[in-house]
C-alpha positions as CSV (number, residue, x, y, z in Angstrom):
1,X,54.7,31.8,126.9
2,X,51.2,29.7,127.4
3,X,49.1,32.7,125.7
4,X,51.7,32.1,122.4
5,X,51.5,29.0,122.2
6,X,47.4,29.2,122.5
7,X,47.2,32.0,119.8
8,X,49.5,29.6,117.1
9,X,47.3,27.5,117.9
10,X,43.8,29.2,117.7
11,X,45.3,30.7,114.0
12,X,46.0,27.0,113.3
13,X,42.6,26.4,113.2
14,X,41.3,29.4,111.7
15,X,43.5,29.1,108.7
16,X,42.3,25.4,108.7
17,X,38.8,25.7,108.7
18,X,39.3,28.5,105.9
19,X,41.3,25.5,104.1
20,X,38.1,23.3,104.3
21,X,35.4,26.3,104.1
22,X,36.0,26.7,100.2
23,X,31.9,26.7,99.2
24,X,31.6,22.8,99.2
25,X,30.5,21.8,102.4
26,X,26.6,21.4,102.3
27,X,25.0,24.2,104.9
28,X,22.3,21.1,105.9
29,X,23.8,17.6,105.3
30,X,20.7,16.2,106.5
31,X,18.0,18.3,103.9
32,X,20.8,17.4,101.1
33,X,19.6,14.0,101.1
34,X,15.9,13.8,101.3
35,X,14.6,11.4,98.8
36,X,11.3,13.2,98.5
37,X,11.5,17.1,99.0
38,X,8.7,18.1,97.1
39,X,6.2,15.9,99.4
40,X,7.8,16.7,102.6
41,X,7.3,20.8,101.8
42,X,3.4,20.1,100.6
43,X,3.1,17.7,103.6
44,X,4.3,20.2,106.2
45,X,2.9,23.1,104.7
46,X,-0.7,21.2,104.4
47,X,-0.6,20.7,108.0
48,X,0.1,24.3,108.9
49,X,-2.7,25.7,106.8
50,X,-5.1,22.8,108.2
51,X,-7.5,24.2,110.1
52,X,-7.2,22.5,112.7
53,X,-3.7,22.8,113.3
54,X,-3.6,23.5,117.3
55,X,0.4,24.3,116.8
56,X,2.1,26.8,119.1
57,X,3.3,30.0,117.5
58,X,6.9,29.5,118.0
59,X,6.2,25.4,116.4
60,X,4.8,27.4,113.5
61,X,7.3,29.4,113.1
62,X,10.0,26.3,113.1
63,X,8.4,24.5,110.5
64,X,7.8,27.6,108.2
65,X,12.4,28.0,108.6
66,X,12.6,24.2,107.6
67,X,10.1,24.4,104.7
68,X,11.7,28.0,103.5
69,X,15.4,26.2,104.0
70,X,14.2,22.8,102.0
71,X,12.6,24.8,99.6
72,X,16.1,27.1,99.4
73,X,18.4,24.3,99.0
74,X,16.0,21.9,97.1
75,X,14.7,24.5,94.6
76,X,11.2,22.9,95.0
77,X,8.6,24.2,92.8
78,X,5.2,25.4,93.8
């Protein structure tokens, strides 16, 4: 009797969340609201081809994603 009553439950939620999951929620809330996009991406990307940039690989790697994800949902031009 407990497992039915946790299944309704568990496809309560799923068929809520793909009520609110209709395209409109913003995949990063926080990149959504930069003020300045296009100076963050040159900023970032200027450090990383500094030459002295003594970043780890896997830091490297981190900031490329963000500057590849603010670029994708900013639509910053070179």
């Amino acid at each position: 009797m407990k497992q039915v009553k946790n299944r309704k439950k568990a496809q309560q939620k799923r068929e809520l969340a793909d009520d609110l999951d209709d395209g409109t929620t913003p995949l990063y809330p926080a990149i959504e609201i930069l003020n300045d996009p296009q100076g963050l991406a040159e900023g970032i990307f200027k450090r990383l081809r500094g030459a002295s940039s003594n970043y780890k690989f896997e830091t490297k790697l981190v900031m490329i994603n963000f500057v590849t994800r603010l670029i994708g949902c900013h639509e910053v031009s070179e």
